[in-house]
PyMOL commands that place a pseudoatom at each C-alpha (Angstrom):
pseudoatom trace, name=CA, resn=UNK, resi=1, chain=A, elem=C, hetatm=0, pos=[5.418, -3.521, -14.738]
pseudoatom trace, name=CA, resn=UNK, resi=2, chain=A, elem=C, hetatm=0, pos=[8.523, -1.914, -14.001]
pseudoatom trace, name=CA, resn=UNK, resi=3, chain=A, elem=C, hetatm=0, pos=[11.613, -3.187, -12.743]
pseudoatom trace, name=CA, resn=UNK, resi=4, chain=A, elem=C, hetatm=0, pos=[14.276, -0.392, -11.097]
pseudoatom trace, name=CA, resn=UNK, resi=5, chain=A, elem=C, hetatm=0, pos=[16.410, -2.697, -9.111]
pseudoatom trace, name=CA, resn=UNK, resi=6, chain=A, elem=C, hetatm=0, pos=[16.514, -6.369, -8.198]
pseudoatom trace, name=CA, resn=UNK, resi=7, chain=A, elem=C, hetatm=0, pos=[19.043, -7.547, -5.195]
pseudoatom trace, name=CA, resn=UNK, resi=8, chain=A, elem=C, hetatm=0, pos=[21.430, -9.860, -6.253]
pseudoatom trace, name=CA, resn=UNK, resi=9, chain=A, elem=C, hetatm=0, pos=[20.105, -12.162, -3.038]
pseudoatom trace, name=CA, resn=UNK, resi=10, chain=A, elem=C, hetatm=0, pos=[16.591, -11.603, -2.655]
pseudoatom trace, name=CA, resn=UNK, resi=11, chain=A, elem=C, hetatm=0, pos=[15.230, -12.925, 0.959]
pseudoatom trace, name=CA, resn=UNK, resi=12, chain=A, elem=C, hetatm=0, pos=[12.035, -11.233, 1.178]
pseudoatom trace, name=CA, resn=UNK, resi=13, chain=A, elem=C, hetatm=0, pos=[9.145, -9.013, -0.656]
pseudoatom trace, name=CA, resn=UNK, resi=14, chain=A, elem=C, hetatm=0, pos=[7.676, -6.385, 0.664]
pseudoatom trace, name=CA, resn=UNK, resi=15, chain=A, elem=C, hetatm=0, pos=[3.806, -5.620, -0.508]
pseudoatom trace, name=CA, resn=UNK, resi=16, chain=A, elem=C, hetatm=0, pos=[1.542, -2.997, -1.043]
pseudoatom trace, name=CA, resn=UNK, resi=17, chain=A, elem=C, hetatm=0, pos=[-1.579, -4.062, -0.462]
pseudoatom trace, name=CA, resn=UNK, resi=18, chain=A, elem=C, hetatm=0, pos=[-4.319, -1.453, -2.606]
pseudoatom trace, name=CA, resn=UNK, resi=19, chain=A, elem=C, hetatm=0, pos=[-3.576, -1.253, -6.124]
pseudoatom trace, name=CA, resn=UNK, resi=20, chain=A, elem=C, hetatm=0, pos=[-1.064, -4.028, -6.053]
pseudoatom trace, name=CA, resn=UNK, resi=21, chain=A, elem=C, hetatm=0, pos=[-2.161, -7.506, -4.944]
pseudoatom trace, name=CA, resn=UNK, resi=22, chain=A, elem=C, hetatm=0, pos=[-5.952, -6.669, -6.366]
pseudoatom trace, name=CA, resn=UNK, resi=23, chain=A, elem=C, hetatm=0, pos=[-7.044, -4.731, -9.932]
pseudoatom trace, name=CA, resn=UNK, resi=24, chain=A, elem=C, hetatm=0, pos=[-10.095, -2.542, -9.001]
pseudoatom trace, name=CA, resn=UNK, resi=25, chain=A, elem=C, hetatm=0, pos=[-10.159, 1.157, -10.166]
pseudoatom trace, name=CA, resn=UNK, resi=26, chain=A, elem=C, hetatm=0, pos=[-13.564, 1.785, -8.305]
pseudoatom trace, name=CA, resn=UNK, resi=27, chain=A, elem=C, hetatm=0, pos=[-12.568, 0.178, -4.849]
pseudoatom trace, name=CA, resn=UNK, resi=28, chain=A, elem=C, hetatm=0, pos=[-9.380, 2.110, -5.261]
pseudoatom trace, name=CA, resn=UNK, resi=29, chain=A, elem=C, hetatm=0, pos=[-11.723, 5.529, -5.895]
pseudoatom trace, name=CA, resn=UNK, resi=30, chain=A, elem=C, hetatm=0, pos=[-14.202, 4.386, -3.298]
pseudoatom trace, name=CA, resn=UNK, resi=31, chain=A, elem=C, hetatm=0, pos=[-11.627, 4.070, -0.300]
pseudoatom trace, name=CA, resn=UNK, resi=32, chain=A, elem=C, hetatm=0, pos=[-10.228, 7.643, -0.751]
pseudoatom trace, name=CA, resn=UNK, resi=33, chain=A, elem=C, hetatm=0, pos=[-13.608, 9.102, -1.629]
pseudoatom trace, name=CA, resn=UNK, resi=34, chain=A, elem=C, hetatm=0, pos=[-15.519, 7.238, 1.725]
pseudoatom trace, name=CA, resn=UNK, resi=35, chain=A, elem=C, hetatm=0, pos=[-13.038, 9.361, 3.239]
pseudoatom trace, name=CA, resn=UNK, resi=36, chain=A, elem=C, hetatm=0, pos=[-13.608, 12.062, 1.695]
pseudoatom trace, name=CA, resn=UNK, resi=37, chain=A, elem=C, hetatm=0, pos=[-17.447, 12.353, 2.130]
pseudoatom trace, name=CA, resn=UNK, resi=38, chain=A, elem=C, hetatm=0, pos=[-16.836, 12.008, 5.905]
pseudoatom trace, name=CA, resn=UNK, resi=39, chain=A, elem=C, hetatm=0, pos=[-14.469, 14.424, 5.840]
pseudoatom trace, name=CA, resn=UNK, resi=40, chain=A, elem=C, hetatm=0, pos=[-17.273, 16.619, 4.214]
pseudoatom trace, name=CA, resn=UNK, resi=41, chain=A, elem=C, hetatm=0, pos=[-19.986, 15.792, 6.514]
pseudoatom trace, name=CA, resn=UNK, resi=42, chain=A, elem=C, hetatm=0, pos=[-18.049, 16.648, 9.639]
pseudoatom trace, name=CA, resn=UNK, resi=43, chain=A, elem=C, hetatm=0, pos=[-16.763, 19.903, 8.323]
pseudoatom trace, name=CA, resn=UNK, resi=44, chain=A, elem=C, hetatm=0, pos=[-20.554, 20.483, 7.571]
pseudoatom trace, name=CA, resn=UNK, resi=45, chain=A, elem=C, hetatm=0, pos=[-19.248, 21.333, 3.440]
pseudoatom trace, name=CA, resn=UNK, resi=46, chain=A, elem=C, hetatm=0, pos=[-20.429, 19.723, 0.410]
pseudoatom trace, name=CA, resn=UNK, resi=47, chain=A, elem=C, hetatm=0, pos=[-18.681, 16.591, -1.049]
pseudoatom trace, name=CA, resn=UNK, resi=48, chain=A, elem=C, hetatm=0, pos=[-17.991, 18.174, -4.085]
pseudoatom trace, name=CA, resn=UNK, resi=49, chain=A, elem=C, hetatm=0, pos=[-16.715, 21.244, -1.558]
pseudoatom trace, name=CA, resn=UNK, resi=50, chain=A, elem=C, hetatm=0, pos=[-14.515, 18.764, 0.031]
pseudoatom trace, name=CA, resn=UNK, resi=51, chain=A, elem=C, hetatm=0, pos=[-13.193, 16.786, -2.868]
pseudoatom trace, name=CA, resn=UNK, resi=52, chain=A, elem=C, hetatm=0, pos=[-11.854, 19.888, -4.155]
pseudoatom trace, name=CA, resn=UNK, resi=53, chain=A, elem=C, hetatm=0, pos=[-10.209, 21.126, -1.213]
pseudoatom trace, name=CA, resn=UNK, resi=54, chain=A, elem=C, hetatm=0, pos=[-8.365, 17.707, -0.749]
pseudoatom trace, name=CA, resn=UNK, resi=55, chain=A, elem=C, hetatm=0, pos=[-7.724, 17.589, -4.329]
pseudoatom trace, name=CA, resn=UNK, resi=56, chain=A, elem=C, hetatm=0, pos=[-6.288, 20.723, -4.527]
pseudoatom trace, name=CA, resn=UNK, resi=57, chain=A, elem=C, hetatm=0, pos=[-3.978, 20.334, -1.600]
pseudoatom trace, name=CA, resn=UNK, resi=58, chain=A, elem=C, hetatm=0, pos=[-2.412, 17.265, -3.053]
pseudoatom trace, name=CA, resn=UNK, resi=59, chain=A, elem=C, hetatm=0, pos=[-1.427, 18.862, -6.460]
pseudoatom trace, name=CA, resn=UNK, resi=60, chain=A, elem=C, hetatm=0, pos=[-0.425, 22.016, -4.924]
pseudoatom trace, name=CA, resn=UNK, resi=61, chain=A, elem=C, hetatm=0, pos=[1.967, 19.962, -2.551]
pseudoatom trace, name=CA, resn=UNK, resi=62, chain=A, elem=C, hetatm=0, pos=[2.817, 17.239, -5.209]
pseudoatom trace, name=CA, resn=UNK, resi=63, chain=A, elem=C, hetatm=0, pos=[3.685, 21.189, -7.594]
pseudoatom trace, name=CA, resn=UNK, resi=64, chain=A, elem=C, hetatm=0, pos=[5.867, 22.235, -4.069]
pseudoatom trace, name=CA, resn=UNK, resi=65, chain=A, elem=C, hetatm=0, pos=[7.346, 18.957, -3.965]
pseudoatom trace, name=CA, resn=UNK, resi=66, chain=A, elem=C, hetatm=0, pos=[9.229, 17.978, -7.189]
pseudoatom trace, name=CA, resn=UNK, resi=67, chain=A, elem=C, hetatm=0, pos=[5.898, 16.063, -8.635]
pseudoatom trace, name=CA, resn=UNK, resi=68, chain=A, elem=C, hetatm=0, pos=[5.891, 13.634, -5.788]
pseudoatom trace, name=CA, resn=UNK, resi=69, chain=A, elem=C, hetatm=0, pos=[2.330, 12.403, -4.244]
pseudoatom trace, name=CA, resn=UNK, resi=70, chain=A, elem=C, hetatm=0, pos=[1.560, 12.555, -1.121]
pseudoatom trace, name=CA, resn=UNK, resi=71, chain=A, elem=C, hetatm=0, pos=[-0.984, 10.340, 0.768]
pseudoatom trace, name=CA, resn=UNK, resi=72, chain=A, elem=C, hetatm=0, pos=[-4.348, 10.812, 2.072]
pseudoatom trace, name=CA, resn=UNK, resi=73, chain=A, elem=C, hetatm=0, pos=[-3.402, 9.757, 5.513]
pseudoatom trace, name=CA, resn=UNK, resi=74, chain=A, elem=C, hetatm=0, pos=[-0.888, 12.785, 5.397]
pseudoatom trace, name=CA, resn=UNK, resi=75, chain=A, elem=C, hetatm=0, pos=[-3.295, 14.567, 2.811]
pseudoatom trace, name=CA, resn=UNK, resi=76, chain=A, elem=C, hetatm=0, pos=[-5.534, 15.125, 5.969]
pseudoatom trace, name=CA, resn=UNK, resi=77, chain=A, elem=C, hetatm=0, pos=[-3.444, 15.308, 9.206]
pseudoatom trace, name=CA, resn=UNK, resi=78, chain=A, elem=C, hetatm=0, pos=[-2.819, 18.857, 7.059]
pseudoatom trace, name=CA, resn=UNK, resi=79, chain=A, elem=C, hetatm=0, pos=[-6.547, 19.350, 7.806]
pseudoatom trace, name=CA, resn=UNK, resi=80, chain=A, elem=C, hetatm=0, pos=[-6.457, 18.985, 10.532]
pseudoatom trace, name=CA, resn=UNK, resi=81, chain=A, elem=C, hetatm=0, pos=[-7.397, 15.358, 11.064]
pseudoatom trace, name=CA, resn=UNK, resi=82, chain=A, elem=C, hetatm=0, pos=[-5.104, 13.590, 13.442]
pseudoatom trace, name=CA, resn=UNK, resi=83, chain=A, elem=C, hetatm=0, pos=[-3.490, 9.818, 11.951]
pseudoatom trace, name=CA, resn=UNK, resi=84, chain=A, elem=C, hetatm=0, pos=[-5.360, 8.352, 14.828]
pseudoatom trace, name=CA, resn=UNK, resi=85, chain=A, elem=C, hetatm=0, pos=[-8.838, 9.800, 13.884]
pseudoatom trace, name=CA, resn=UNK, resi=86, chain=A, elem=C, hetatm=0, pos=[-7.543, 8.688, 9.906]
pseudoatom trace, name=CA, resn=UNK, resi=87, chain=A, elem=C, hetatm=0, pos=[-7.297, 4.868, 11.812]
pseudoatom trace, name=CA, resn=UNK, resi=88, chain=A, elem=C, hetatm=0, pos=[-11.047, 5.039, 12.824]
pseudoatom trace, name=CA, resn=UNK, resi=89, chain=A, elem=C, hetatm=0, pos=[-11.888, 6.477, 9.584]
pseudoatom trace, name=CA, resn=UNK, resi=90, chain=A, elem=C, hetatm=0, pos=[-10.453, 3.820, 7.537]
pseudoatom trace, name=CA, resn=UNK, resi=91, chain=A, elem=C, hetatm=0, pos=[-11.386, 0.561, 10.011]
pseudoatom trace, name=CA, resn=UNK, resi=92, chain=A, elem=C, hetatm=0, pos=[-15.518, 2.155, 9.738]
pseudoatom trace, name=CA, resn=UNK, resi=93, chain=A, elem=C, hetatm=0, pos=[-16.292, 3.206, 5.957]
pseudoatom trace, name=CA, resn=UNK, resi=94, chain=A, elem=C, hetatm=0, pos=[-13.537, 0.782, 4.458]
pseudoatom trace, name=CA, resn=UNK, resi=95, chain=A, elem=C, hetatm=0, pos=[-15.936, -2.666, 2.997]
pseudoatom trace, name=CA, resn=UNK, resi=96, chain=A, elem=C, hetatm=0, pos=[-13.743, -3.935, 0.778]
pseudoatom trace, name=CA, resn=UNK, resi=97, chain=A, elem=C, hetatm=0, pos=[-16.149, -7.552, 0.134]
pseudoatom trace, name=CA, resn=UNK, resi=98, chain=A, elem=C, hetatm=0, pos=[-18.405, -5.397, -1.611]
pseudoatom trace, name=CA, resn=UNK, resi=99, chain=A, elem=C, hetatm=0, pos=[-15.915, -4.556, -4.322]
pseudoatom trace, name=CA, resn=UNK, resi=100, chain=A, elem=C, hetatm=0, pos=[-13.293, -7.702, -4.214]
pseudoatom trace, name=CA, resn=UNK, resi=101, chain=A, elem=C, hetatm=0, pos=[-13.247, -11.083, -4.634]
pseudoatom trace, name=CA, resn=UNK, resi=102, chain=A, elem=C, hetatm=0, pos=[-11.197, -14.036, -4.169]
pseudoatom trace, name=CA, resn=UNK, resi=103, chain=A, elem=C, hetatm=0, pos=[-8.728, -14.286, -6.703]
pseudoatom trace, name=CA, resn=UNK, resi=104, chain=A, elem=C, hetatm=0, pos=[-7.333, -17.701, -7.117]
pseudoatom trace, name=CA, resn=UNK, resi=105, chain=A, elem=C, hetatm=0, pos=[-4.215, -16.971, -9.715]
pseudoatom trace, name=CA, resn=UNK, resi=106, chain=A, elem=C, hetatm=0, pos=[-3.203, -14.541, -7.720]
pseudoatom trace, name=CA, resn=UNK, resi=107, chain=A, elem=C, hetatm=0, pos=[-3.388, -17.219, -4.497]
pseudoatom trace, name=CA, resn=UNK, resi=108, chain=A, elem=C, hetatm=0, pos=[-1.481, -19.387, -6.500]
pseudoatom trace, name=CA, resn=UNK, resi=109, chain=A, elem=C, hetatm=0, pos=[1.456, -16.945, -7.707]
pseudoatom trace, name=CA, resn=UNK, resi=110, chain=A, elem=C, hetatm=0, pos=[1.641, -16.117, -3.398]
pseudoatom trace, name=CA, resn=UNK, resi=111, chain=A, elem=C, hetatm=0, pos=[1.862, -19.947, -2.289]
pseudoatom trace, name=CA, resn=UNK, resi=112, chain=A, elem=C, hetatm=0, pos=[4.589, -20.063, -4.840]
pseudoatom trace, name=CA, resn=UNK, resi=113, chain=A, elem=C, hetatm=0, pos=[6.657, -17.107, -4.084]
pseudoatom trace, name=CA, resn=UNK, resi=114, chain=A, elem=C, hetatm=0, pos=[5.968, -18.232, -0.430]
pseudoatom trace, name=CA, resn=UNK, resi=115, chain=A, elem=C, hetatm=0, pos=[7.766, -21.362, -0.843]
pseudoatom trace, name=CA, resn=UNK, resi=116, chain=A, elem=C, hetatm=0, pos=[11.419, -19.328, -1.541]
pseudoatom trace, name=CA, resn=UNK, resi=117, chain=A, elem=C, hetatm=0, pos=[10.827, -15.932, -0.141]
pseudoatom trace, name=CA, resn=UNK, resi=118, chain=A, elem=C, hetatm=0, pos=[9.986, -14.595, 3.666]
pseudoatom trace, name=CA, resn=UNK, resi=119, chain=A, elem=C, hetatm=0, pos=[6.657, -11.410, 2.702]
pseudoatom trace, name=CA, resn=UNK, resi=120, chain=A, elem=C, hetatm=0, pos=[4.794, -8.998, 4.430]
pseudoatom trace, name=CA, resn=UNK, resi=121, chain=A, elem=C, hetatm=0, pos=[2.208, -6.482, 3.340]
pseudoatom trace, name=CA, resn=UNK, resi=122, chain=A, elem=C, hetatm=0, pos=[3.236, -2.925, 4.409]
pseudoatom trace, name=CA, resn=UNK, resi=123, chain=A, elem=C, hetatm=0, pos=[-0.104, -0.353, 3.742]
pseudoatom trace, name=CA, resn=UNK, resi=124, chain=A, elem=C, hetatm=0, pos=[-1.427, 2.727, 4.237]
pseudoatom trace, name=CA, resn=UNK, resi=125, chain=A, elem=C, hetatm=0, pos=[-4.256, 1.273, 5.796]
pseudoatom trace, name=CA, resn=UNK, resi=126, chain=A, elem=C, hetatm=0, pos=[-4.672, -0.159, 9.768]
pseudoatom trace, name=CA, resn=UNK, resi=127, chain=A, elem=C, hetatm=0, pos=[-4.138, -3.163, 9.761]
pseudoatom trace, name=CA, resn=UNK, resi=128, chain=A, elem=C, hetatm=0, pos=[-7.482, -4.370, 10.604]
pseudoatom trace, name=CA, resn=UNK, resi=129, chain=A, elem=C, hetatm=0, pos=[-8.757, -3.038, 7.192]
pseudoatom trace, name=CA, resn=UNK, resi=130, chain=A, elem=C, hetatm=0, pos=[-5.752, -4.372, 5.507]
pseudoatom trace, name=CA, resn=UNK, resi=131, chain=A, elem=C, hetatm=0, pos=[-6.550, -7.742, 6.654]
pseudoatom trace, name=CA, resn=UNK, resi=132, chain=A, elem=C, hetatm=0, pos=[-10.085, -7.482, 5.479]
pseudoatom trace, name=CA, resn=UNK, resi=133, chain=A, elem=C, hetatm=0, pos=[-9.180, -6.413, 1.896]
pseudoatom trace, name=CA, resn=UNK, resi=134, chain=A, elem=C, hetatm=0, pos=[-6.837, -9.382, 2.050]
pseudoatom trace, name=CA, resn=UNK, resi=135, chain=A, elem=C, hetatm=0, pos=[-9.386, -12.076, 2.943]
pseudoatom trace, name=CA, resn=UNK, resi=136, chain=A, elem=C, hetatm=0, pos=[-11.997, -10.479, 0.786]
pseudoatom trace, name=CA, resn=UNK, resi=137, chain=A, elem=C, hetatm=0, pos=[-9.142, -11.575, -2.542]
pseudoatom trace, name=CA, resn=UNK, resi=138, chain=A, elem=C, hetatm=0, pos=[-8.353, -14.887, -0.850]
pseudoatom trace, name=CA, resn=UNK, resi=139, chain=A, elem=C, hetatm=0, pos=[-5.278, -14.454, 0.389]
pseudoatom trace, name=CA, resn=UNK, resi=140, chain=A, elem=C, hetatm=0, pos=[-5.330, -13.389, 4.331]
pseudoatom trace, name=CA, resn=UNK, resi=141, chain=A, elem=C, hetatm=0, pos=[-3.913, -16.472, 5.273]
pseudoatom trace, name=CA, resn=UNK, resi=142, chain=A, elem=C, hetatm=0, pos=[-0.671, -16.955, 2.843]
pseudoatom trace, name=CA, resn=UNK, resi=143, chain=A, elem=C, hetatm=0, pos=[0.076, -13.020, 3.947]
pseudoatom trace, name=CA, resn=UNK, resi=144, chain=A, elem=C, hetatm=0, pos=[-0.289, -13.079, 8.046]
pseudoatom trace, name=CA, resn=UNK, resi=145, chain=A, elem=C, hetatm=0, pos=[2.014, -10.257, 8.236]
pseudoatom trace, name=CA, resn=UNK, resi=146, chain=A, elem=C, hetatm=0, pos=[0.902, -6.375, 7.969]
pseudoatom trace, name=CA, resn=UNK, resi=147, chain=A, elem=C, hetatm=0, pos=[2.781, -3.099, 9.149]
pseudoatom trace, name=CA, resn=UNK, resi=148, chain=A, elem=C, hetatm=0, pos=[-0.782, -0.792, 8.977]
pseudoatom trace, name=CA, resn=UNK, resi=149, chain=A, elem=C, hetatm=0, pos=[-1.310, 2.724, 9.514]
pseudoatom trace, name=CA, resn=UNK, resi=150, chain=A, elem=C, hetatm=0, pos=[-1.810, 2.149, 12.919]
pseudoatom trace, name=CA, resn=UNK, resi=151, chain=A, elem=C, hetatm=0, pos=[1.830, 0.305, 13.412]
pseudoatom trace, name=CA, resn=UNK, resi=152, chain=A, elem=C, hetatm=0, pos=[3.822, 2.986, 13.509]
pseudoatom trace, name=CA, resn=UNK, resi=153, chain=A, elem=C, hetatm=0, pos=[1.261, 5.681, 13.619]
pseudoatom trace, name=CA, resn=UNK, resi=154, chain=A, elem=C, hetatm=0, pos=[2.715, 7.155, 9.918]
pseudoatom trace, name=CA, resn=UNK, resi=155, chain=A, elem=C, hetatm=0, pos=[1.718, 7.226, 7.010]
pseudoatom trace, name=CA, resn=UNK, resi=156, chain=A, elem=C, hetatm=0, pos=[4.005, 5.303, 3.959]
pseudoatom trace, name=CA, resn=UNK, resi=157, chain=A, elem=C, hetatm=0, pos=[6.787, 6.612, 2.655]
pseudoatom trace, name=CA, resn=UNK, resi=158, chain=A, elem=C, hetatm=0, pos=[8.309, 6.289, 6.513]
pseudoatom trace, name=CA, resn=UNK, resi=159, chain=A, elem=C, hetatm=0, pos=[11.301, 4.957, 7.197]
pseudoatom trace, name=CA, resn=UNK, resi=160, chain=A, elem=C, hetatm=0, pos=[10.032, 3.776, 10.583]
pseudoatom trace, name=CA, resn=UNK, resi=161, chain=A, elem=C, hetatm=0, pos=[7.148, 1.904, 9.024]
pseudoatom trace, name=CA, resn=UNK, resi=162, chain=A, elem=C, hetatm=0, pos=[9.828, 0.222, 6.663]
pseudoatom trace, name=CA, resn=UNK, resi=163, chain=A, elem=C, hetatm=0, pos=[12.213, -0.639, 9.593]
pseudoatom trace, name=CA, resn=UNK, resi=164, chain=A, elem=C, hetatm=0, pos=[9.149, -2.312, 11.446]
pseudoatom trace, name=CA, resn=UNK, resi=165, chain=A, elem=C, hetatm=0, pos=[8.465, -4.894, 8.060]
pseudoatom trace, name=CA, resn=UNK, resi=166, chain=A, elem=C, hetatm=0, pos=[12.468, -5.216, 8.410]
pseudoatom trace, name=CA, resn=UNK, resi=167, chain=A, elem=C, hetatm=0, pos=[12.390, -6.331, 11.875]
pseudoatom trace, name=CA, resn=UNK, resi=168, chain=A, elem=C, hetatm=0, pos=[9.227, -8.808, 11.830]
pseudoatom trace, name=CA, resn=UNK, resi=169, chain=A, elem=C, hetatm=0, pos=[11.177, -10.129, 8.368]
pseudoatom trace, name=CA, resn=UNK, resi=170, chain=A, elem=C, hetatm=0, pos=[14.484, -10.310, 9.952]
pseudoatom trace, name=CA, resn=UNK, resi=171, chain=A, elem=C, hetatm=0, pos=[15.783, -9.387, 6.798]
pseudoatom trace, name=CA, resn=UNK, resi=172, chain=A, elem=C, hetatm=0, pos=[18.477, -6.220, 5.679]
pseudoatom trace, name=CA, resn=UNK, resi=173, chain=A, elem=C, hetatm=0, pos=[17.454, -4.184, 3.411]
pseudoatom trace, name=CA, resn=UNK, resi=174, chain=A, elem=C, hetatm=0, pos=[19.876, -4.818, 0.385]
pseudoatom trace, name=CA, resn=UNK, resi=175, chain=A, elem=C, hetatm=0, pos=[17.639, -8.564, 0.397]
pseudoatom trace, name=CA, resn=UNK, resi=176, chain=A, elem=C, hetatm=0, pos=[14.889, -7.176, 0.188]
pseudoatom trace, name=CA, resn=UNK, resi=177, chain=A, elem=C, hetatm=0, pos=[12.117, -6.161, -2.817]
pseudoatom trace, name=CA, resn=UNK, resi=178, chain=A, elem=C, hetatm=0, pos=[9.885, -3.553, -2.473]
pseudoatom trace, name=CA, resn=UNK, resi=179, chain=A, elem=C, hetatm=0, pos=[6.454, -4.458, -5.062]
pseudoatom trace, name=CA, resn=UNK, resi=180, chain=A, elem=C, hetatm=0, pos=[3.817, -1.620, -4.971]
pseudoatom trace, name=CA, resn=UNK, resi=181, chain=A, elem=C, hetatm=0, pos=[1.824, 0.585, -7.865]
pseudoatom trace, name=CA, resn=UNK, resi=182, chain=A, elem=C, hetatm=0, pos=[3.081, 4.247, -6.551]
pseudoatom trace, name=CA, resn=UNK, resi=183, chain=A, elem=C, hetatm=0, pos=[6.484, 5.015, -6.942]
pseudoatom trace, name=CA, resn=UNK, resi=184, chain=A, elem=C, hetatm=0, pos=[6.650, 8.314, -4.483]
pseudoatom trace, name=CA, resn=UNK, resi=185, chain=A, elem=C, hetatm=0, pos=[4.644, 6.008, -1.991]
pseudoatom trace, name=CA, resn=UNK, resi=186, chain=A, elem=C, hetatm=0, pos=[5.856, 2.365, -2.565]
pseudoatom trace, name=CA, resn=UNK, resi=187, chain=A, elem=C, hetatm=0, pos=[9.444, 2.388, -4.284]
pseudoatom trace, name=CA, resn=UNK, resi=188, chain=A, elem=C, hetatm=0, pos=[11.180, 6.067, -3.559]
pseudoatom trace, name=CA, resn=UNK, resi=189, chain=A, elem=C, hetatm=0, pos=[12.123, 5.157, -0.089]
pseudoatom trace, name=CA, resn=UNK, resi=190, chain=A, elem=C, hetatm=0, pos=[12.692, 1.215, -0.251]
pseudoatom trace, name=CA, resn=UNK, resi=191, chain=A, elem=C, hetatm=0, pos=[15.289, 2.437, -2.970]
pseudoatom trace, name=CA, resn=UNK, resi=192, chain=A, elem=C, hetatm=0, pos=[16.899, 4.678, -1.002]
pseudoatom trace, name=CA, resn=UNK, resi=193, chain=A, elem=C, hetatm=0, pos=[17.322, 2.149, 1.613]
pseudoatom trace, name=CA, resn=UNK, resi=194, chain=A, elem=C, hetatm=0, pos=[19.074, -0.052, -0.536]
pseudoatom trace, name=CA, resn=UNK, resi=195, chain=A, elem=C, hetatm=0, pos=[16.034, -2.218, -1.755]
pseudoatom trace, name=CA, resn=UNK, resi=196, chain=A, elem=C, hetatm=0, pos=[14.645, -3.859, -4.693]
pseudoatom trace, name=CA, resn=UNK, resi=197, chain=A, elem=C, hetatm=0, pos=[12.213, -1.775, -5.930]
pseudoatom trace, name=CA, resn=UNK, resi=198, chain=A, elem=C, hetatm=0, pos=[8.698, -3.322, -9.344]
pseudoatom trace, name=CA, resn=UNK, resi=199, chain=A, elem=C, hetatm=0, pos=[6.215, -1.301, -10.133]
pseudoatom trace, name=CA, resn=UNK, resi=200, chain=A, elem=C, hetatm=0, pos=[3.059, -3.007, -11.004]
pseudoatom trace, name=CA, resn=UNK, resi=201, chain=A, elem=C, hetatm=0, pos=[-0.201, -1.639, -12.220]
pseudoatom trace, name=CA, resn=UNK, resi=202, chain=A, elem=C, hetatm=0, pos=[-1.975, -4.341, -10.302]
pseudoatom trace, name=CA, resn=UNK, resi=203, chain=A, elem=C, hetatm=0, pos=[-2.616, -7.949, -9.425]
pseudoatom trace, name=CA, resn=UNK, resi=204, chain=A, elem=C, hetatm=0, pos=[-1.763, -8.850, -13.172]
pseudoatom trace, name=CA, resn=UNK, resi=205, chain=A, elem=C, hetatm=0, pos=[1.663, -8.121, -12.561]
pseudoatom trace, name=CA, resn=UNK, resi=206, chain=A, elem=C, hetatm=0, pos=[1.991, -9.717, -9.440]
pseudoatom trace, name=CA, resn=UNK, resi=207, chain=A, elem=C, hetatm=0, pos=[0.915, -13.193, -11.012]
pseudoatom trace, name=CA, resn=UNK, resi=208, chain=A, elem=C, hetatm=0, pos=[4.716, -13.428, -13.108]
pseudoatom trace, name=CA, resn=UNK, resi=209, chain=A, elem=C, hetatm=0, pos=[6.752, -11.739, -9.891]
pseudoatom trace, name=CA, resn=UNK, resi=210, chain=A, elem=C, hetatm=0, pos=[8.320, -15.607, -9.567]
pseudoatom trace, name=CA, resn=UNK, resi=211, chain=A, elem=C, hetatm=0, pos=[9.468, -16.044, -12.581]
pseudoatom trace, name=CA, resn=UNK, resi=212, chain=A, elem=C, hetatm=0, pos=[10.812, -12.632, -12.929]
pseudoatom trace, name=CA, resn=UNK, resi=213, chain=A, elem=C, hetatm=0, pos=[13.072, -12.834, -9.934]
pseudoatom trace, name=CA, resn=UNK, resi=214, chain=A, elem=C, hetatm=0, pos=[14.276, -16.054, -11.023]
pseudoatom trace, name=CA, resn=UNK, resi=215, chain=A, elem=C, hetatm=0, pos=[15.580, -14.916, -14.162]
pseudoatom trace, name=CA, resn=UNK, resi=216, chain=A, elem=C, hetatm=0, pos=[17.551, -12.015, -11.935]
pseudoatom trace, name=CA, resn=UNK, resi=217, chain=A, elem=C, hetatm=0, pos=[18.952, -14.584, -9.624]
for i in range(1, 217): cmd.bond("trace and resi %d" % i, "trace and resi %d" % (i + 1))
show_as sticks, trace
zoom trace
């Protein structure tokens, strides 16, 4: 975990959803890499064909772009592949119960930050795959609230996507903490706009979040 700034007056947490409020290297593979393999099969290539291609788009934008990532949503509306078709994409091949499970520490550590701070879950995903990944680790229910892919129609970092988990928190900016695993994609922007920014490397980190902003406060 990494800290970079926490608000004097925290109000409300924003979350990432992958990477962040579950650990699981191979789901986190397997969602970019179903993609992937369709991606392949429509452009009639081979998967190995296609993982390079995508592969080598990303570092040679990440090289063009000050070593900042870019996402796969973004990845392949350069290829062609409107957000929109990324949306169907995602909500078809995404099966997040086969990899996931309920997690109950983590449920525990969300019912207590829940009792002092207003949160939403702001992803890369549409929302109705968010929500699946969120029941499949037991927590759908404590986290109603998701700005998807399909929100805003962009892809995270976008400040509209950030200003739409603003409005449904009713909450400024300089109150707010941004909690995600990918600081181009997660923390860069929420910064900028004044926010709280953690990096975690996954649900492990997520389980002390309480405690941590109660020793800033």
């Amino acid at each position: 975990m990494k800290t970079y700034r926490i608000p004097e007056r925290v109000e409300a947490i924003i979350f990432d959803i992958d990477g962040t409020l579950y650990t699981n290297p191979l789901y986190v593979f397997e969602q970019v890499d179903a993609q992937v393999r369709h991606f392949a099969h429509l452009m009639g290539i081979s998967e190995n064909k296609a993982r390079h291609q995508i592969q080598g788009y990303r570092k040679s934008w990440s090289g063009q772009n000050g070593g900042k990532k870019i996402s796969l949503g973004n990845t392949l509306l350069a290829f062609g592949i409107p957000i929109e078709e990324s949306i169907r994409w995602r909500n078809t091949l995404l099966e997040p119960s086969r990899y996931l499970k309920k997690d109950m520490k983590l449920r525990e550590s969300i019912e207590r930050l829940g009792g002092k701070y207003r949160m939403i879950c702001v992803t890369n995903n549409p929302v109705t795959a968010a929500k699946k990944t969120l029941a499949a680790i037991g927590v759908d229910d404590l986290l109603p609230d998701v700005v998807g892919l399909d929100t805003c129609m962009k892809s995270k970092p976008a400040r509209e996507v950030l200003d739409a988990a603003l409005d449904i928190l009713k909450c400024e900016s300089s109150a707010c903490v941004s909690i995600g695993d990918r600081y181009d994609i997660d923390l860069a922007l929420p910064l900028e706009m004044g926010m709280g920014g953690i990096l975690v490397d996954g649900a492990e980190d997520v389980y002390g979040l309480y405690d941590l902003l109660e020793s800033k406060s």
